[in-house]
C-alpha positions as CSV (number, residue, x, y, z in Angstrom):
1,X,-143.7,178.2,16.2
2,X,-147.1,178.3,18.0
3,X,-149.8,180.7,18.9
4,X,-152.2,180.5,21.6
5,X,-154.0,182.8,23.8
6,X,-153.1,183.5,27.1
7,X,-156.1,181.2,28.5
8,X,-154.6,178.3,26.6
9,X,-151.0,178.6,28.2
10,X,-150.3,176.3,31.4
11,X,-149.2,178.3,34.4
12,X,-145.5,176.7,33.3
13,X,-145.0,178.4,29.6
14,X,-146.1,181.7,31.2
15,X,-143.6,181.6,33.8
16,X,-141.3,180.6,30.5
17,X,-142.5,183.2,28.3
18,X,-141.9,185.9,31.5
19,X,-138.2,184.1,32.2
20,X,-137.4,184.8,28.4
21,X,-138.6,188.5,28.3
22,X,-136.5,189.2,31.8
23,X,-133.4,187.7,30.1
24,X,-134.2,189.5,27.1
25,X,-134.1,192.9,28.4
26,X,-131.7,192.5,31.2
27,X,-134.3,192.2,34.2
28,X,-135.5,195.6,33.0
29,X,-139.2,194.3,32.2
30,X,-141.2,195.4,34.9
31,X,-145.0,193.7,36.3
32,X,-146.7,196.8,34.1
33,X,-145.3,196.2,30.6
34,X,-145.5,192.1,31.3
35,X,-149.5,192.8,32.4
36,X,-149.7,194.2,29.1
37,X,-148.2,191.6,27.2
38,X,-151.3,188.7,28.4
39,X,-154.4,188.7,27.2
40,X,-154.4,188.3,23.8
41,X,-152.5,185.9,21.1
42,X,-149.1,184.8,21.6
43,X,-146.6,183.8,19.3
44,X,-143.8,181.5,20.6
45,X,-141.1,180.1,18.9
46,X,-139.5,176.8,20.7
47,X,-136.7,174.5,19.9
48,X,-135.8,171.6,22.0
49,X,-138.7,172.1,24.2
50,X,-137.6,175.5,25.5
51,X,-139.5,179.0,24.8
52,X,-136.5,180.9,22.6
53,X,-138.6,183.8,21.2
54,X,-142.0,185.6,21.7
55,X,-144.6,188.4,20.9
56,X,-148.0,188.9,21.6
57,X,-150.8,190.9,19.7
58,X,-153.3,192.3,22.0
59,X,-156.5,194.0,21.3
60,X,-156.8,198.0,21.7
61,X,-158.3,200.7,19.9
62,X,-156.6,203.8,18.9
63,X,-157.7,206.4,17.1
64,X,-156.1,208.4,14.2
65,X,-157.6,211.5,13.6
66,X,-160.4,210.8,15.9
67,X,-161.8,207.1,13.7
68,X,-161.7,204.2,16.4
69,X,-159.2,201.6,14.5
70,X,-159.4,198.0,16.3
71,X,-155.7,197.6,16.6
72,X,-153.8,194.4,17.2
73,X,-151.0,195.7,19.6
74,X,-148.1,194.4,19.5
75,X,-145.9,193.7,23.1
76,X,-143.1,191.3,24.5
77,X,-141.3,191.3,21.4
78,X,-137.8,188.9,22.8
79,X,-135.5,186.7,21.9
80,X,-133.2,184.2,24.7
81,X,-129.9,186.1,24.3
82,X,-128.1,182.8,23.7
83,X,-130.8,182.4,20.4
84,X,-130.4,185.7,19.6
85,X,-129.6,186.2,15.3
86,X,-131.2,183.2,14.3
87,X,-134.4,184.5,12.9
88,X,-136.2,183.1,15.9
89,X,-138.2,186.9,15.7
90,X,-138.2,187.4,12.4
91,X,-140.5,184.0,12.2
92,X,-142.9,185.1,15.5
93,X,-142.9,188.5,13.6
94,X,-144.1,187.0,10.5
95,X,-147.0,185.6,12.0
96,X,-147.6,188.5,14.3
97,X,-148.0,190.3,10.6
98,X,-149.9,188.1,9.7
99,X,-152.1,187.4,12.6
100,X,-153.0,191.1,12.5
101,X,-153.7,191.4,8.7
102,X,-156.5,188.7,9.5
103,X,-157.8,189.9,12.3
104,X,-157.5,194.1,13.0
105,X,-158.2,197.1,11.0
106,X,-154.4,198.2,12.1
107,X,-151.6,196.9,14.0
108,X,-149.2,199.2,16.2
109,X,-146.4,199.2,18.4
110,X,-143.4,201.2,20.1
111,X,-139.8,200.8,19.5
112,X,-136.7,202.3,18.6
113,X,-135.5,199.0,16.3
114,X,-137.3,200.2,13.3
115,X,-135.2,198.5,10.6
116,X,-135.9,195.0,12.6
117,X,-140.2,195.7,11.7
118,X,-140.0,197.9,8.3
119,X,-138.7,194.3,7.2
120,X,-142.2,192.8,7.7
121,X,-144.3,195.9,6.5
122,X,-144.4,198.2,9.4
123,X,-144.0,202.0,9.1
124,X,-143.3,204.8,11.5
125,X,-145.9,206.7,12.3
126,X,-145.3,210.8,11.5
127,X,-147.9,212.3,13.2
128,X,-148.8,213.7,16.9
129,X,-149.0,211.0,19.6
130,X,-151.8,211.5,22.2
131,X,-153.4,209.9,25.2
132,X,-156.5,209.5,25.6
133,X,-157.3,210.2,29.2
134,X,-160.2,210.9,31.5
135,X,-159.8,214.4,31.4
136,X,-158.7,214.8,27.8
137,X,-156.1,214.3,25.3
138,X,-152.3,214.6,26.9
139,X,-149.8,215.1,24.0
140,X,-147.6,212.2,24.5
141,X,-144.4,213.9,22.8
142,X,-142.1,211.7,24.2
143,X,-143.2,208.7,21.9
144,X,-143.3,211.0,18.7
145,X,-140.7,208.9,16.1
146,X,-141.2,205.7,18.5
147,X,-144.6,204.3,17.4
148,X,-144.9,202.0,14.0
149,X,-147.9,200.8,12.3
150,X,-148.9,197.9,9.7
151,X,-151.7,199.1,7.6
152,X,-154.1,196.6,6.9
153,X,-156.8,196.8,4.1
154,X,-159.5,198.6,6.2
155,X,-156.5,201.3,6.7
156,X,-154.7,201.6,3.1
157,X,-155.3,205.0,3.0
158,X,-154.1,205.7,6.2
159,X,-152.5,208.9,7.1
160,X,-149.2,208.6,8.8
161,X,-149.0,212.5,9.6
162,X,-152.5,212.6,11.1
163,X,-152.8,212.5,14.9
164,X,-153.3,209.2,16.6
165,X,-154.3,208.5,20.1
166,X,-154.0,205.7,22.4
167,X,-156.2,204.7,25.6
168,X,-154.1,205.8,29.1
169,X,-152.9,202.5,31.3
170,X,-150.7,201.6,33.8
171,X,-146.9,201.8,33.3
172,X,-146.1,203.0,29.3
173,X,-149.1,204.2,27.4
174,X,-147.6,203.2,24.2
């Protein structure tokens, strides 16, 4: 397992990483949710020279009950199908975790495989979900039940009923 930033990968592990993710989900992993899975730290779990799991934390703020939180986002979450139920997640997850409690206020993501990441601390958010967008806040209903957070110490307190709020971008939102 190894974790680098985007601008350390060669041209030939992103094209791995991307392969992985398109297996993954069954070629259903369009340009808009892999553009959102660059740019910050991934985590990639190889054996025998080959990419066999990844995620990636990237940097966004949301905003619960209108406080800015600097959020380590979590996207690309995959294992290769043929390395599937071998913990190969469970050990880019665990640094993911980990990576976040050093670094962000609070981490996030959006999922329907909830027992898979209350496993490593993560809890469903309650609460209202919301865009942000240039002209106002769009309720994002849709992803009510779907988004989970990992508290950190700066968020402890953190109230998982309370409205939180994510910045608009191409493709999903959350």
């Amino acid at each position: 397992m190894r974790a680098a930033t985007t601008a350390e990968l060669t041209p030939a592990t992103l094209a791995d990483i991307r392969a992985l993710l398109l297996a993954a989900f069954e070629n259903d992993f369009p340009e808009e949710d892999w553009e959102h899975t660059i740019g910050g730290v991934h985590f990639i779990v190889e054996e025998e020279g080959s990419v066999v799991a990844h995620a990636s934390v990237v940097p966004r703020v949301l905003e619960v009950d209108s406080r800015p939180l600097r959020t380590g986002y979590v996207e690309g979450v995959a294992t290769d199908p043929a390395h599937q139920r071998k913990r190969f997640a469970s050990l880019a997850m665990t640094a993911v975790s980990e990576h976040i409690g050093g670094q962000y206020e609070m981490g996030a993501l959006g999922t329907d495989l909830f027992s898979f990441y209350e496993r490593f601390g993560w809890e469903r958010w309650r609460g209202p979900t919301y865009v942000r967008r240039a002209d106002g806040l769009f309720h994002s209903k849709d992803e009510e039940g779907y988004v989970m957070v990992l508290r950190c110490e700066a968020t402890e307190d953190l109230d998982l009923s309370a409205p939180i709020s994510c910045e608009e971008r191409s493709g999903d939102d959350w």
